[in-house]
N, C-alpha and C positions, 0 to 999 in steps of 0.2 A: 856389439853384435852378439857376443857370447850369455850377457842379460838377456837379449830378445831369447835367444833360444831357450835359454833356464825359463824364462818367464811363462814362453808357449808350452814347453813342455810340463809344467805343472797347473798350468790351466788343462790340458789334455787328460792328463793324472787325475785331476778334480773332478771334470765330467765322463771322465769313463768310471771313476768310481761312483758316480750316481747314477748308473746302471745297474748298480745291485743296492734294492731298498733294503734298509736295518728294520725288521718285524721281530714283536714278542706275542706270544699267545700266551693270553692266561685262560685257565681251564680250572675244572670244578668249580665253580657259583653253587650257589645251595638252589636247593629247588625252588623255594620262595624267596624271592628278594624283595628287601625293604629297600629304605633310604638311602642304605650304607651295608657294606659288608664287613666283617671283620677283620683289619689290617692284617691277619697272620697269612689270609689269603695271596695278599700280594707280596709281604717280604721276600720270597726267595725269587724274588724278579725284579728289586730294589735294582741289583747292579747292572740288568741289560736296562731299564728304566733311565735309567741314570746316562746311560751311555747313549742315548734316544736325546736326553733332554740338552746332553752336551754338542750335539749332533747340529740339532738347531738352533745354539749358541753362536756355531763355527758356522753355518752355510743359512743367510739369508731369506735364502731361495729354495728352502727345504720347510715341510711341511710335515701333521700328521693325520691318517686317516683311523679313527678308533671305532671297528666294528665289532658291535656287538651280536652274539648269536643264540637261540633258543632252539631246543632238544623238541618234537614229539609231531609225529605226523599228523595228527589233527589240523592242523594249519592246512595243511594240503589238502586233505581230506573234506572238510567240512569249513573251509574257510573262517578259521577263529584268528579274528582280529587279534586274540591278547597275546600271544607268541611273538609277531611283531615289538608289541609295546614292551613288552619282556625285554625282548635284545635291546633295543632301545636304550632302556633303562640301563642295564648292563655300560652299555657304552658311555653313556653319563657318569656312572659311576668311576670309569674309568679315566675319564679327562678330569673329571675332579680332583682327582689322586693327581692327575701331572701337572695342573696348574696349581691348585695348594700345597704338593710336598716338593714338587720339584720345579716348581715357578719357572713352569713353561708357558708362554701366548698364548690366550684363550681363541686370539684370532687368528692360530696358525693352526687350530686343529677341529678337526670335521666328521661327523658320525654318521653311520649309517647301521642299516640292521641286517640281516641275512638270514633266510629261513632253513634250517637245517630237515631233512628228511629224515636222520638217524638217531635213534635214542640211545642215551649214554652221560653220563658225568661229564664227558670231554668235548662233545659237544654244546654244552652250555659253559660259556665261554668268551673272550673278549680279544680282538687281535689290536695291538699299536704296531703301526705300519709306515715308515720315512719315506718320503718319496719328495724327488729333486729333481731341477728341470738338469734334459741335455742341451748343449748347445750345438746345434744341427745346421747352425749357418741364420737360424733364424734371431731377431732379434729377441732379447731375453726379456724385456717388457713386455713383448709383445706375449709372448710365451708365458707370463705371470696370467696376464691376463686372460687369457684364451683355456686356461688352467683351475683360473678361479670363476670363470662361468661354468666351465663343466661339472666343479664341485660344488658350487652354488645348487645346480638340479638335484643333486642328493638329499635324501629324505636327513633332516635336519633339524626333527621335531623334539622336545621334551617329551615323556610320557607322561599319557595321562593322569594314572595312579602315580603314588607315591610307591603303593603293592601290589607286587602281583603273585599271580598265584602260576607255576610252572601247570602245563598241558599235560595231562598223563595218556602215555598210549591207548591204557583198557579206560572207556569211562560209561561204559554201559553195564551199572552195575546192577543185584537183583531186587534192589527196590524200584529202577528206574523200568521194570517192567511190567510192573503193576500198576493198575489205571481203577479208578471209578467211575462208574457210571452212574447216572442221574435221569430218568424219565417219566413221563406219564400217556395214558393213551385210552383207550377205547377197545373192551373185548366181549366177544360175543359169547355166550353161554347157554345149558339147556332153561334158562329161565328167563334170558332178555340180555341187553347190552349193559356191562358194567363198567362205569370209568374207572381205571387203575391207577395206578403208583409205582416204580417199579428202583429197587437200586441193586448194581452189582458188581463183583471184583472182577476186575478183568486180568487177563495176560498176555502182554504183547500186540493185544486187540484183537485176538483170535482166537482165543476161550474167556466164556462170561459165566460167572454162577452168580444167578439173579435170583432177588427176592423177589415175589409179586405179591401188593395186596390192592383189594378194591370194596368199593361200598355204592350204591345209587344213595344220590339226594333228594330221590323223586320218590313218590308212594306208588305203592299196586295194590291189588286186593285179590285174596282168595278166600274160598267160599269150604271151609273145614266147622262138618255135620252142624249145617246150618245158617252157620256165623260167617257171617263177611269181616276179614281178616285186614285191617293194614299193614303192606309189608312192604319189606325192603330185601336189597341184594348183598351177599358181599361175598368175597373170593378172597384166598389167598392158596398160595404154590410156592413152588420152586422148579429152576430149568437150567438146564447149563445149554451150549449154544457154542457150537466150534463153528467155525470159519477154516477149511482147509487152508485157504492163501491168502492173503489183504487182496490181492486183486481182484480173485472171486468172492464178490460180495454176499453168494449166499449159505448160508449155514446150516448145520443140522441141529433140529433140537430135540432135546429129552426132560422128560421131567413128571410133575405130579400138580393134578389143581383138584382142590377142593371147593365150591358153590353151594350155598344156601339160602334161601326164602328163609329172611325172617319174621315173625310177628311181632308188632309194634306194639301188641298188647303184654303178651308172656313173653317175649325175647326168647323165642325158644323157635327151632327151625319148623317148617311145615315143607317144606320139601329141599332135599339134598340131594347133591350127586359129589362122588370125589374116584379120580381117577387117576392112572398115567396118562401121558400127552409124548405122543413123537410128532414129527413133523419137517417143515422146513422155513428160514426166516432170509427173507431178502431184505439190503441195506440200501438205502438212497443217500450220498452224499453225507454219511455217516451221522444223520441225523433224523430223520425218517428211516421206520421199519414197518414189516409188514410179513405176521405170520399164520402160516395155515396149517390147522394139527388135528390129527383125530387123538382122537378122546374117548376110548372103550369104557365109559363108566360107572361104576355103581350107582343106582337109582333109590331114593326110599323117603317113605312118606312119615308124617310124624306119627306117631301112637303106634307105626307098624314094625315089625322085629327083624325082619327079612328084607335083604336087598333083592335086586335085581341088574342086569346089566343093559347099559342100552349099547348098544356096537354099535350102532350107525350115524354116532357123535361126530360133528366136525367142530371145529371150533376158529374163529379169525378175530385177529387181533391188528391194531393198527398203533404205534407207539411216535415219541418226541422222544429224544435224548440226547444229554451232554456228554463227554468223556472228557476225563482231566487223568491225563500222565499215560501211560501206560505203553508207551513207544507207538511208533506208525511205520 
């Protein structure tokens, strides 16, 4: 009678101490993790380690969970897959340490990843954690089992990489603000329509300083003291072009265009205009534009010494363009 009792009561002793699981956290991983990390990281956690692996020596029915974790709200923010695979990794790391140095079951232990909100060194991280069934009246098979489906649903994948590269909190740095643009279009002038070219730096997508140039492939003619003249067009400017808000698509512009008739005989201008250009430019679908500007500008003929202004300039332009980088 006196065995039954000794016996029950250190079975009771048994499963109330697996009530409280044995966990180690290790902390500080380097920002970037490779393959493997350098053992000096884990030495000073050899002896709770240890005390882990003899744990499930002595109890069967005891298991380990090794989650790995990754530092930088970006995960949250903008849903970046590699913070995930980060921890991941971490935790791989970590079960290879306890079935290679301390020749623990590879099939008594199970990884999962956990996304941290907080940045910090101690945050990036790795926890081993024992966890033991209680006996609640249920049968203990039963209870193995019912144990190992639930931990079977745990993310329990390799990572993809071999490396990863740690999230940084700031990652919108000042080249990631700068964008180029790339377009061509059709603009009007006091001398006919000129097809242009156009490229420019942008910023944030809501200030652009753009080149313009332009030429006709088509001939005209004018009639200078006598002579019928073949000629051609060509433009070139400059403009900058804010956008108060990305959601208000249209912009102010400022700038300067220069236009000239040239002859295909002398290469030399027969009539000229160059001026400022204010205005305004509306965006379609960030690829179509479409702008309308006056144009107060110098007037002059060739042979002649003196300008003129014409004020009652408008000018419209219709463009195509790409942008590459420059934030949205």
């Amino acid at each position: 009678m006196m065995k039954k009792i000794l016996l029950l009561t250190s079975c009771l002793l048994i499963f109330a101490a697996a009530l409280t699981a044995q966990e180690v956290v290790i902390s500080g991983f380097p920002v970037g993790v490779g393959g493997s990390v350098d053992q000096e990281l884990f030495e000073p956690y050899y002896p709770q380690i240890q005390k882990i692996a003899d744990t499930l020596k002595k109890y069967p029915d005891a298991y380990i969970i090794v989650t790995g974790s990754a530092d930088g709200i970006n995960y949250h923010l903008q849903n970046d897959a590699r913070n995930p695979s980060l921890a991941l990794g971490r935790a791989h790391i970590v079960r290879n340490l306890l079935v290679k140095q301390f020749d623990v079951d590879s099939n008594r232990i199970f990884i999962q990843s956990n996304d941290v909100k907080s940045i910090g060194e101690k945050f990036r991280s790795a926890k081993i954690k024992v966890m033991r069934f209680k006996d609640d009246g249920k049968d203990i098979d039963k209870a193995l089992i019912d144990m190992k489906a639930r931990i079977d649903s745990l993310e329990n994948k390799p990572p993809i990489e071999k490396h990863f590269t740690e999230v940084q909190e700031v990652t919108n740095t000042l080249a990631d603000n700068f964008g180029l643009q790339l377009g061509a279009g059709l603009s009007s002038s006091p001398f006919g329509g000129v097809p242009t070219v156009a490229g420019a730096v942008t910023w944030k997508r809501k200030v652009f300083v753009e080149a313009i140039f332009g030429h006709t492939f088509w001939k005209d003619t004018y009639v200078f003291e006598d002579e019928e003249l073949d000629t051609r067009l060509r433009m070139a400017g400059g403009k900058l072009t804010v956008y108060p808000t990305q959601k208000f698509k249209v912009g102010f512009v400022a700038g300067w265009i220069h236009v000239e008739k040239i002859s295909q005989h002398y290469f030399e201008y027969v009539q000229m205009t160059e001026g400022p250009i204010i205005g305004l430019k509306a965006r379609f679908a960030d690829k179509f534009g479409i702008s309308v500007l006056y144009n107060p500008a110098k007037y002059r003929v060739s042979e002649i010494d003196y300008s003129t202004y014409n004020k009652n300039q408008f000018l419209v332009a219709f463009d195509f363009s790409t942008i590459f980088g420059g934030g949205k």
